[in-house]
C-alpha positions as CSV (number, residue, x, y, z in Angstrom):
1,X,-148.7,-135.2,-72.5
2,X,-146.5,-138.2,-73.0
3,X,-145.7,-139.0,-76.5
4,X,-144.9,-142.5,-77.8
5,X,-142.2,-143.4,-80.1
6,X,-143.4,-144.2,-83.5
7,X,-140.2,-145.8,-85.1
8,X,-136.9,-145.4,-84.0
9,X,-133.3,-146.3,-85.6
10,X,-129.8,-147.1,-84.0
11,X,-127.6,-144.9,-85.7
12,X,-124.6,-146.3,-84.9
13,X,-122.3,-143.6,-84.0
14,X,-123.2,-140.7,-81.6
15,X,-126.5,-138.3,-83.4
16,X,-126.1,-134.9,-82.3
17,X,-127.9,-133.0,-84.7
18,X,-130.7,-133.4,-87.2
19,X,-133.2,-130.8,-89.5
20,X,-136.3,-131.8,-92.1
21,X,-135.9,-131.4,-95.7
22,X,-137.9,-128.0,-96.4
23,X,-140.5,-128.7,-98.8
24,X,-140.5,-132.5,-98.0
25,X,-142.1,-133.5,-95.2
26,X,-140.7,-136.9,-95.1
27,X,-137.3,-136.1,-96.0
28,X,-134.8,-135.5,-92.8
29,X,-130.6,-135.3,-92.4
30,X,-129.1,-136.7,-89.3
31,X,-125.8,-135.6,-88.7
32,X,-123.0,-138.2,-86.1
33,X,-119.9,-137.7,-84.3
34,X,-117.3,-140.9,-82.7
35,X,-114.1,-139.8,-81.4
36,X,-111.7,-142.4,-82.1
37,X,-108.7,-143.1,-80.0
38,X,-105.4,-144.1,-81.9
39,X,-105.9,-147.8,-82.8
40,X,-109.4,-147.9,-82.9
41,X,-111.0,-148.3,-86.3
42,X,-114.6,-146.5,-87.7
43,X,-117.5,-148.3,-86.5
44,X,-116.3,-150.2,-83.7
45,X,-118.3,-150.5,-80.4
46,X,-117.7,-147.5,-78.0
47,X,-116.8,-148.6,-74.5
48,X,-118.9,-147.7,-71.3
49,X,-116.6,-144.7,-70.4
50,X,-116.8,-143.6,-74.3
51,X,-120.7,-143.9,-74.0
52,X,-119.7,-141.5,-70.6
53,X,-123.4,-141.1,-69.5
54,X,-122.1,-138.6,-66.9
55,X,-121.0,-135.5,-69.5
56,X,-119.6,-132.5,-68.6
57,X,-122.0,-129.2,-70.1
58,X,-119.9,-127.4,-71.7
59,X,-117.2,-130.2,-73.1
60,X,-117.1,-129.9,-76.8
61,X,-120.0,-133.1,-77.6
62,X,-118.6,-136.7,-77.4
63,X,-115.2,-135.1,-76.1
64,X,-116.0,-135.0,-72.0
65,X,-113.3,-137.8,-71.7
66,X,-110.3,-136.2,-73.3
67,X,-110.7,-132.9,-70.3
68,X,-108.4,-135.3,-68.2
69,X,-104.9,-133.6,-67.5
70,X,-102.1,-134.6,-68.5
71,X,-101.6,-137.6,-71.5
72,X,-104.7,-137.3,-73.4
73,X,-104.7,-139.6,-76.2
74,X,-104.6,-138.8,-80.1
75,X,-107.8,-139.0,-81.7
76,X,-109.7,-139.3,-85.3
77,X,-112.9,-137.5,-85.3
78,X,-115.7,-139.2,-87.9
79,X,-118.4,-138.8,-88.7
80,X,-121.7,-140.0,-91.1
81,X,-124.4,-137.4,-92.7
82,X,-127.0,-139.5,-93.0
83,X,-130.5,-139.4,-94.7
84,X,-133.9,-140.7,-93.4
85,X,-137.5,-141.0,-95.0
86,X,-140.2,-141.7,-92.8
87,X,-143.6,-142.3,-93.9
88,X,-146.8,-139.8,-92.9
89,X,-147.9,-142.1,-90.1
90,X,-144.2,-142.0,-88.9
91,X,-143.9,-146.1,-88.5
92,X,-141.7,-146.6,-91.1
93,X,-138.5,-145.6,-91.2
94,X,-136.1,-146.3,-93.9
95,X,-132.6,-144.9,-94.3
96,X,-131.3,-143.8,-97.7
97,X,-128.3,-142.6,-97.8
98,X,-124.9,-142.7,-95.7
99,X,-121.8,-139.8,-96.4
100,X,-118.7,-140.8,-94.3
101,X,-116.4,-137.9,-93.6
102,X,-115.5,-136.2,-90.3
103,X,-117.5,-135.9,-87.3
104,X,-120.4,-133.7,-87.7
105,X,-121.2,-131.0,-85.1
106,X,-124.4,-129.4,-87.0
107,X,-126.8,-129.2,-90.4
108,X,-128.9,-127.2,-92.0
109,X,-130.6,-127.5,-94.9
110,X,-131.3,-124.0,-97.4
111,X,-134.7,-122.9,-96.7
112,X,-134.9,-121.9,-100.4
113,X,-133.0,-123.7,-103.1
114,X,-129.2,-122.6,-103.6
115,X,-127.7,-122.6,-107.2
116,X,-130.7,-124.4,-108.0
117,X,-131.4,-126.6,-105.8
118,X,-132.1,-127.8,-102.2
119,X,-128.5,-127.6,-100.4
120,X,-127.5,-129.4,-96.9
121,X,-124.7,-127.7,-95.2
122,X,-122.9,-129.7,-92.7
123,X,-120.6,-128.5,-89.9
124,X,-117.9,-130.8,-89.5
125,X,-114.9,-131.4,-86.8
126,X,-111.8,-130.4,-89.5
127,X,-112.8,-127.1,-89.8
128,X,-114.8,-127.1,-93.2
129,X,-118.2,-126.2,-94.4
130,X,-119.8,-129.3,-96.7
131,X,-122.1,-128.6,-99.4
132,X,-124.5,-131.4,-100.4
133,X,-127.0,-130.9,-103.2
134,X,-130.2,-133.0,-103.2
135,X,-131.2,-134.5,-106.2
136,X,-134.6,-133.9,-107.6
137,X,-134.7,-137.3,-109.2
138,X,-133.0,-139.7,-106.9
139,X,-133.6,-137.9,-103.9
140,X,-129.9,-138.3,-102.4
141,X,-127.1,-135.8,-102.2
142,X,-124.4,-135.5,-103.6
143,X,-121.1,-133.3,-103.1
144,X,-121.0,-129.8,-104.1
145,X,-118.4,-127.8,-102.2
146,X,-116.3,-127.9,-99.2
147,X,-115.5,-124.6,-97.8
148,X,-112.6,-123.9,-95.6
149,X,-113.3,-121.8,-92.5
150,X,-110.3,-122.8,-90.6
151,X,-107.4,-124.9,-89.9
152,X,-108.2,-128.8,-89.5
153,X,-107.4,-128.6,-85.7
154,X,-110.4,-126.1,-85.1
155,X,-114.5,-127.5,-85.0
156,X,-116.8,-125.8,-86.8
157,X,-119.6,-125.9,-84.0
158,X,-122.7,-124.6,-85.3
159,X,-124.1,-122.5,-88.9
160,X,-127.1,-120.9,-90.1
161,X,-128.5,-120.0,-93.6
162,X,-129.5,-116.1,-94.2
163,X,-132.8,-116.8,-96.0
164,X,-134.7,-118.8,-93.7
165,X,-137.8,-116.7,-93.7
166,X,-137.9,-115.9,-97.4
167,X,-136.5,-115.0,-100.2
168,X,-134.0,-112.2,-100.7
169,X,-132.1,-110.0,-103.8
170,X,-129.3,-110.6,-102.0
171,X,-127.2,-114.0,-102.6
172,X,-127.7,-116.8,-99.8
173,X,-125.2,-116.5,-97.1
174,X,-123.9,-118.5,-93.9
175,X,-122.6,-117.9,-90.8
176,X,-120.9,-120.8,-88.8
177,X,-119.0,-120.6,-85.2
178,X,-116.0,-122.1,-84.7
179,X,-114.1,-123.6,-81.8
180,X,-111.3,-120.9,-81.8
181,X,-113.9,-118.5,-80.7
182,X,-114.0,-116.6,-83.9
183,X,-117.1,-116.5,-86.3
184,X,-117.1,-116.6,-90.1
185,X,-119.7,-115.9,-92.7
186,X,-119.9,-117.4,-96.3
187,X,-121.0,-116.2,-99.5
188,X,-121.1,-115.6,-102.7
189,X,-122.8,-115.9,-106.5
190,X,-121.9,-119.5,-107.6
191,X,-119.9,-121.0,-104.8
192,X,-119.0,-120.0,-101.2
193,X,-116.0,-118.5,-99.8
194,X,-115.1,-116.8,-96.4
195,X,-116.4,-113.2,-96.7
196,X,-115.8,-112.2,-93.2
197,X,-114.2,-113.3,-90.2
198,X,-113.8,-112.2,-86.4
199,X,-113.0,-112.9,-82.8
200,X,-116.3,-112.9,-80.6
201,X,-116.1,-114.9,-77.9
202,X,-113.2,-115.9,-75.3
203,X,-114.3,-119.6,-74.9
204,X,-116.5,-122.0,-77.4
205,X,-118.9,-120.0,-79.0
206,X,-121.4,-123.4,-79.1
207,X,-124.1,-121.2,-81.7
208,X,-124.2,-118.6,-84.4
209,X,-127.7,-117.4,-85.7
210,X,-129.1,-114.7,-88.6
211,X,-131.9,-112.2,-87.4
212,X,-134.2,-113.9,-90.1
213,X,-136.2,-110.3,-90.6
214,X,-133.1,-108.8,-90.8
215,X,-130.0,-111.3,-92.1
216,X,-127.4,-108.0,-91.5
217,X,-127.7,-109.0,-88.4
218,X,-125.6,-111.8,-86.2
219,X,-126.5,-113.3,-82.5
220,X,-124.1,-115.4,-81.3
221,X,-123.7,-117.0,-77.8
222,X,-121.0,-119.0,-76.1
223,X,-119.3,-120.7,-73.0
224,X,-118.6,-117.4,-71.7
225,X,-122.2,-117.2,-70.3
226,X,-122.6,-114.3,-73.1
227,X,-124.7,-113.6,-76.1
228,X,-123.4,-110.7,-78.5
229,X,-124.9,-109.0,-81.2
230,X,-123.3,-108.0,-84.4
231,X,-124.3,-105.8,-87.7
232,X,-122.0,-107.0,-90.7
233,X,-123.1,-103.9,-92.1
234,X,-120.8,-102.2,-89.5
235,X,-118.1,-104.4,-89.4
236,X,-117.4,-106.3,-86.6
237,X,-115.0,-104.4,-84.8
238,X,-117.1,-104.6,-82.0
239,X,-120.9,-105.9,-81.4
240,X,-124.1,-104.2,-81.0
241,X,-124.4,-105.3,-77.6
242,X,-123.3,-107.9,-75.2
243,X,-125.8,-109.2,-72.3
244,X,-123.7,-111.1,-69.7
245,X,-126.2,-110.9,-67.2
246,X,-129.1,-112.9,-68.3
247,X,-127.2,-116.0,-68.4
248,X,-126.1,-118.7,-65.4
249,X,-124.8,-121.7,-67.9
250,X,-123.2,-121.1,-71.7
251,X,-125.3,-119.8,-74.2
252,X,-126.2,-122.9,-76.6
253,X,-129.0,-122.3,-79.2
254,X,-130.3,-118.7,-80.8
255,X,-133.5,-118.8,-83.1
256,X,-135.3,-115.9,-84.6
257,X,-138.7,-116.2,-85.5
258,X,-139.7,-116.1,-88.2
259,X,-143.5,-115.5,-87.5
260,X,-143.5,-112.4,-85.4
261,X,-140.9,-109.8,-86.3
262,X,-138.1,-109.3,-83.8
263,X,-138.6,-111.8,-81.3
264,X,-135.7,-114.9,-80.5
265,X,-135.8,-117.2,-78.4
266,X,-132.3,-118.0,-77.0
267,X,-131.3,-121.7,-74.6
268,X,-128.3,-121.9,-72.1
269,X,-127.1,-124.6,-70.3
270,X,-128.6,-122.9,-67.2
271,X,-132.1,-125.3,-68.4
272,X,-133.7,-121.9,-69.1
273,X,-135.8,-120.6,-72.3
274,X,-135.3,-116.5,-72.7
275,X,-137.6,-114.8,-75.2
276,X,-136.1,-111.5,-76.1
277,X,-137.2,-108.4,-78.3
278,X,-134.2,-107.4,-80.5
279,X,-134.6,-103.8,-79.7
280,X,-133.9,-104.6,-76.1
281,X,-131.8,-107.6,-76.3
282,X,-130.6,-106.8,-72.4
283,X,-133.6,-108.0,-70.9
284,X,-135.8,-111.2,-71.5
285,X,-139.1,-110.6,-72.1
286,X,-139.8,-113.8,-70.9
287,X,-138.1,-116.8,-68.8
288,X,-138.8,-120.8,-69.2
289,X,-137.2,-123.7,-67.1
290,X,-137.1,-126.4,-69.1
291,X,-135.0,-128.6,-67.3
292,X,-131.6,-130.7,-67.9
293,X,-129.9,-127.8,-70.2
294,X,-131.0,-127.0,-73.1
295,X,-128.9,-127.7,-76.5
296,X,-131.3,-126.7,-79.6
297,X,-134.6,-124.4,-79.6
298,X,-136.8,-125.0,-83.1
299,X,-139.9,-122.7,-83.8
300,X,-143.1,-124.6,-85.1
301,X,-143.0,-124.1,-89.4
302,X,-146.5,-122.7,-88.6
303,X,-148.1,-122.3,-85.3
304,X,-146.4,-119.2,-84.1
305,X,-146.5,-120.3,-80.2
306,X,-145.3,-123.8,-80.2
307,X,-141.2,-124.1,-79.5
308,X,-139.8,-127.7,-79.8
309,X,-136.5,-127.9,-77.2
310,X,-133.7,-130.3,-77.1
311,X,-133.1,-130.6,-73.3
312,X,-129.6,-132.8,-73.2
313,X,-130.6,-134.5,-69.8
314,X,-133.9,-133.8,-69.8
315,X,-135.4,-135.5,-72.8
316,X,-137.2,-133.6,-76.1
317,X,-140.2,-130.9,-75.0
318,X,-142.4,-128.7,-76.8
319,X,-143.3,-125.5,-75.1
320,X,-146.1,-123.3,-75.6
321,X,-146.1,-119.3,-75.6
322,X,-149.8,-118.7,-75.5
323,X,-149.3,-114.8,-76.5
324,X,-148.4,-115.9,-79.7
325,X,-151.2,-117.5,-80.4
326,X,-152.3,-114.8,-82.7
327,X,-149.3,-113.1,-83.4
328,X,-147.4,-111.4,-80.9
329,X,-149.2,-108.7,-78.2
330,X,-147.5,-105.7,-77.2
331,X,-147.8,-103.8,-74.0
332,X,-148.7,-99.9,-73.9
333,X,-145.0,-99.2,-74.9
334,X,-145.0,-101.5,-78.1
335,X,-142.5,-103.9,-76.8
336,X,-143.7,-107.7,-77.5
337,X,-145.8,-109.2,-75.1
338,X,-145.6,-113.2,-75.6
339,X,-147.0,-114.4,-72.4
340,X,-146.5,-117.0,-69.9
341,X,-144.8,-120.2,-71.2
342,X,-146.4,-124.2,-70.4
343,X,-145.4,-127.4,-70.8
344,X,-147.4,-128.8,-74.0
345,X,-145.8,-132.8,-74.6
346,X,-142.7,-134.4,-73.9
347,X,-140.9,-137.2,-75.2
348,X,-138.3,-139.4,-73.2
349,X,-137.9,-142.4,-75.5
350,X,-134.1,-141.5,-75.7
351,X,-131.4,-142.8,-72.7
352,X,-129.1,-140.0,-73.0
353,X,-128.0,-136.6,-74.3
354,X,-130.9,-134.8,-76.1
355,X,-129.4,-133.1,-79.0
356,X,-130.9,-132.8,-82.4
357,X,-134.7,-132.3,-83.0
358,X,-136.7,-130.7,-85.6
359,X,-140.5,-130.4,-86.9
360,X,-141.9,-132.3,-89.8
361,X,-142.3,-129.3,-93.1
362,X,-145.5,-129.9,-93.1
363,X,-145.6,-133.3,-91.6
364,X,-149.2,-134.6,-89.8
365,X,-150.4,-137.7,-88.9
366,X,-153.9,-138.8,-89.8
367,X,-154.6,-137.7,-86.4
368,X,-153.5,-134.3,-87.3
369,X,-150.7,-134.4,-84.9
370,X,-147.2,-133.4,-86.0
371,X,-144.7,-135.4,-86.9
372,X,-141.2,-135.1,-84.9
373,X,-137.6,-136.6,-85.3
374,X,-135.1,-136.5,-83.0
375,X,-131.9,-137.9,-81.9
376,X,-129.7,-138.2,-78.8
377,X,-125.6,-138.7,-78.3
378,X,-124.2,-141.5,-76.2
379,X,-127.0,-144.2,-77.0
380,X,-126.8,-143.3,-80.8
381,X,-130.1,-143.5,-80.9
382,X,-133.2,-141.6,-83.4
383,X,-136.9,-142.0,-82.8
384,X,-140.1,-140.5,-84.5
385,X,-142.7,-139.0,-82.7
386,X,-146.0,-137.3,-82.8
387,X,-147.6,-134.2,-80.7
């Protein structure tokens, strides 16, 4: 199934990554990234080669240009956090807010309110950790904290909240990977600070991810080709386990589920979908091509099969694991059984790199059908959609 565009938006610099507002279905945070050459200014035009429709997997995003040897220039990376409503049809689509600071590399909202209230964190390109609080009232966000997790020459790539699936006696904690190859996680009672920090991978590790059954634990993957495990609980001296064989491309995007206990579904830039049980994280339970190399994976908020994937050159898809209709099966061992995978919809309304997608909370159209955003790099471009 082909799904139309509903509304759409030029974003003006490059969209890589956007999440819904939990508890608002209307509400949604798009995150952007321009590289700016020494001269240039914020918010002038990028020129064909900067628009470089012909990336390199595993460049850091918007970057591919710079890999030439020898005099690269000096750059400014910027970046705008910006905040959409769309209505329940998805036809109109109104922006409400604009944050400049640096380039943004990833966001996530709090799945459950932090210090009180519903808190965006936003990965940026100078190595910090922004906190933006949303406003009950006014319904914008304002600045709460920035947390240092590095030096400004280092990207914070990708970060996670620990209480996605619910709530917890423990504190509200994140994990972010950085550029240098290390990981850090954050925490703390009323503001964030570094808690822990280690080396895990040898090149970019591109995602970081909580088991959301069991926050203790850490998945990370990288360009290495490798996804690790880690227990904070133990230290991490050294992980849990490292699977280098699954993999042909760099590991890109980890999510747990948070509907059936101890599955994840990981995406490389191989174009393939694993489903693994974290009690045998060495083997996938099950294998999906989805084409073009995938760059985000985003479970359905409540049917427990769907999978919405962010394909880079091969548009937005959602994917259905029919074993999970139900819950998860298990076979005569007790190892989880989630079936064959199938193409469900697609959308390829956007002319370039398919990066940031996520579900409507709760979204539906009058037609029952859910409500989508999603946003792609080089043609700056974010669309709404139904499926």
């Amino acid at each position: 199934m082909q799904c139309p565009s509903l509304s759409s938006v030029d974003t003006d610099y490059s969209a890589c990554a956007l999440e819904f507002c939990p508890g608002q279905r209307n509400l949604f945070a798009c995150g952007t990234y321009q590289v700016l050459k020494a001269g240039e200014r914020a918010g002038a035009p990028q020129s064909s080669a900067e628009k470089g429709e012909d990336a390199v997997d595993g460049a850091t995003p918007g970057e591919e240009e710079e890999e030439e040897a020898g005099n690269s220039p000096e750059v400014t990376r910027v970046g705008r956090c910006l905040l959409y409503e769309v209505d329940s049809e998805g036809k109109q689509l109104e922006e409400k807010q604009r944050v400049e600071g640096p380039a943004i590399l990833d966001l996530k909202w709090s799945p459950r309110p932090w210090q009180g209230r519903t808190t965006l964190a936003v990965a940026d390109a100078k190595g910090h950790v922004q906190l933006h609080g949303l406003d009950e009232e006014t319904g914008l966000l304002s600045h709460v904290q920035t947390v240092d997790c590095a030096d400004e020459s280092t990207l914070c790539l990708s970060l996670d909240w620990s209480n996605r699936r619910q709530a917890s006696p423990e504190p509200a904690s994140i994990v972010v990977s950085l550029s240098s190859g290390s990981i850090c996680t954050q925490g703390g009672e009323s503001s964030f600070t570094v808690t822990n920090e280690w080396h895990a991978h040898d090149f970019e590790p591109w995602i970081a991810a909580f088991d959301c059954w069991e926050p203790s634990t850490v998945w990370t993957g990288g360009d290495d080709l490798t996804l690790k495990g880690w227990d904070l609980r133990q230290g991490c001296d050294r992980p849990t386990f490292v699977n280098k064989r699954s993999f042909e491309g760099g590991v890109t995007t980890i999510q747990s589920h948070q509907h059936v206990e101890n599955l994840f579904a990981v995406g490389s830039y191989d174009s393939h979908i694993r489903l693994f049980d974290r009690r045998k994280p060495l083997v996938p339970l099950t294998t999906f091509d989805a084409g073009g190399g995938i760059w985000r994976l985003k479970w359905h908020p409540s049917d427990p099969r769907r999978l919405l994937v962010a394909g880079m050159h091969g548009g937005f898809k959602v994917v259905d694991f029919d074993g999970l209709a139900l819950g998860a099966g298990v076979d005569e061992a007790g190892w989880l059984k989630p079936g064959e995978a199938r193409l469900h919809a697609r959308f390829d309304g956007h002319e370039s790199l398919a990066y940031g997608v996520d579900w409507s909370d709760g979204g539906t159209t009058s037609e029952g059908k859910d409500l989508v955003a999603s946003c792609s790099f080089y043609d700056h471009a974010l669309h709404v959609w139904a499926c």
